[in-house]
C-alpha positions as CSV (number, residue, x, y, z in Angstrom):
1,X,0.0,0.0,0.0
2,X,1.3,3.8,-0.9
3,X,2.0,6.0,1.7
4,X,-0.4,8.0,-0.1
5,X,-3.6,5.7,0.8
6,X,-2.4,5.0,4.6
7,X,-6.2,5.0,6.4
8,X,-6.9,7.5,8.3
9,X,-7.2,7.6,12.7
10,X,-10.4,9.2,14.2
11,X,-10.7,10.1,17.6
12,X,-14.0,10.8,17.7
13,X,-16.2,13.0,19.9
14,X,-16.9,12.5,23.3
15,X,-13.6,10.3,22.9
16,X,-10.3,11.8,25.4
17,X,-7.1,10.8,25.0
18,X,-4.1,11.1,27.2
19,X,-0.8,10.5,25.8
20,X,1.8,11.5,23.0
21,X,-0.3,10.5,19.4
22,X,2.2,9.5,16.4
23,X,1.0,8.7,12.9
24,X,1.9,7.7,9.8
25,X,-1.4,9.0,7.8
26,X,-3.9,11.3,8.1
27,X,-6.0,12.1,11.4
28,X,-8.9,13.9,12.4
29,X,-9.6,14.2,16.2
30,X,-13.3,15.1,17.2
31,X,-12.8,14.6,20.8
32,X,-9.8,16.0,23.5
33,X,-6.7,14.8,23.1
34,X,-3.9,15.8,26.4
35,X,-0.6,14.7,24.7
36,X,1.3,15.8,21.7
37,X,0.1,15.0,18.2
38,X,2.4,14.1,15.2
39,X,1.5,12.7,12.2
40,X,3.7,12.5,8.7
41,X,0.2,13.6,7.0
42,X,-3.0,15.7,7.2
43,X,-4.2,16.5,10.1
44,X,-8.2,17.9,10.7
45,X,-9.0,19.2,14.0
46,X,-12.9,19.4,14.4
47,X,-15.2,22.2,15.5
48,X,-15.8,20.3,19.2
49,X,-12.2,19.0,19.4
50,X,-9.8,20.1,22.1
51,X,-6.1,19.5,21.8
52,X,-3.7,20.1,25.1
53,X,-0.2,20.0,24.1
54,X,2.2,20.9,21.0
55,X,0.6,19.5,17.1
56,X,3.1,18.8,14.2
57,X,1.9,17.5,11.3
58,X,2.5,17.8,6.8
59,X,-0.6,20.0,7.0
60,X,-3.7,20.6,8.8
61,X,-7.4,22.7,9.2
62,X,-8.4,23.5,12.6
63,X,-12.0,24.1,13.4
64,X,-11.8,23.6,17.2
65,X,-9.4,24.8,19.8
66,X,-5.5,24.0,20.0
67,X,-3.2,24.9,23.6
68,X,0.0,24.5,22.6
69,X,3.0,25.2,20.1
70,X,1.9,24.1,16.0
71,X,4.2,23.7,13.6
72,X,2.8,22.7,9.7
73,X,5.4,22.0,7.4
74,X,3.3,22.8,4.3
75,X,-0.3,24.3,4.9
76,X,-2.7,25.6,7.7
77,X,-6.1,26.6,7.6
78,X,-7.7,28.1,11.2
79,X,-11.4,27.8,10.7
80,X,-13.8,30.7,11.5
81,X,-14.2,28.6,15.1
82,X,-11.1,27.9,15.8
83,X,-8.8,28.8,19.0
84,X,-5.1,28.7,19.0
85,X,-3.1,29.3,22.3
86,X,0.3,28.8,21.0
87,X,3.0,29.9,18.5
88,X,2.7,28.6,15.0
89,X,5.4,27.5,12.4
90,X,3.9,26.9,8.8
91,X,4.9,27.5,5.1
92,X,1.4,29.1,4.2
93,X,-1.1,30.0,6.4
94,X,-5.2,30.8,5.7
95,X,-7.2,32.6,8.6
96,X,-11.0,33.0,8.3
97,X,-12.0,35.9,9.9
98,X,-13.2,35.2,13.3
99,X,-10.4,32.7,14.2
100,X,-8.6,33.7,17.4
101,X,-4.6,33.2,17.7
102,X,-2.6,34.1,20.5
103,X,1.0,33.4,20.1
104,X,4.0,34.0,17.9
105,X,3.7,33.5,14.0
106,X,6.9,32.0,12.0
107,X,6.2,31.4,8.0
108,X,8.2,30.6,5.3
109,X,11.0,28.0,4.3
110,X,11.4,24.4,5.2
111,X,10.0,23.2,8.6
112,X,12.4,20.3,10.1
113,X,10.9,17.8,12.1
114,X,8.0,17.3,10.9
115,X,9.0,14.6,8.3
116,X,11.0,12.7,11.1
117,X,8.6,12.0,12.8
118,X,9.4,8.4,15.3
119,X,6.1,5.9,14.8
């Protein structure tokens, strides 16, 4: 199987998670996640979703709330919901308007780490 087609993890809502989250391909967490989440592909954080700790990931749309440092090595969107306590690192990033940030903002040229990423 290509990398490409790796399935997907769901943490779904009402679902919470306590521990450092690695994956090869793509996730989408519904519920709250307390640990750091890495993953080599997309990541979608939905509307209800609440994440407690640092996110790294290829790229990623966040539509619910994020406490902690993010770093996107290609592509963020922040959702017209969505809450991000923490500094960001990203190539390109999209903002709809009523998206809250508080942090520092880094953008531009290569992220590291992300494609290193231990499973």
């Amino acid at each position: 199987m290509a990398k490409e087609h790796l399935q997907e993890t769901i943490i779904a809502q009402g679902v919470k998670v306590e521990g450092d989250f690695q994956s090869e391909g793509d996730v989408i967490i519904e519920g709250e996640v307390k640990g750091n989440v890495k993953t080599k592909a997309h990541l979608r954080v939905g509307e209800s979703a609440r994440i407690h700790a640092d996110v790294s990931a290829k790229s990623a749309v966040v539509a619910g709330e994020i406490q902690g440092n993010v770093t996107i090595a290609e592509r963020l969107e922040l959702g017209e919901h969505s809450v991000v306590k923490g500094d960001i690192t990203t190539e390109v990033l999209s903002i709809a308007p009523g998206a809250r940030v508080n942090g520092m903002l880094t953008m531009g040229g290569k992220q590291e780490g992300v494609e290193n990423v231990e499973t």
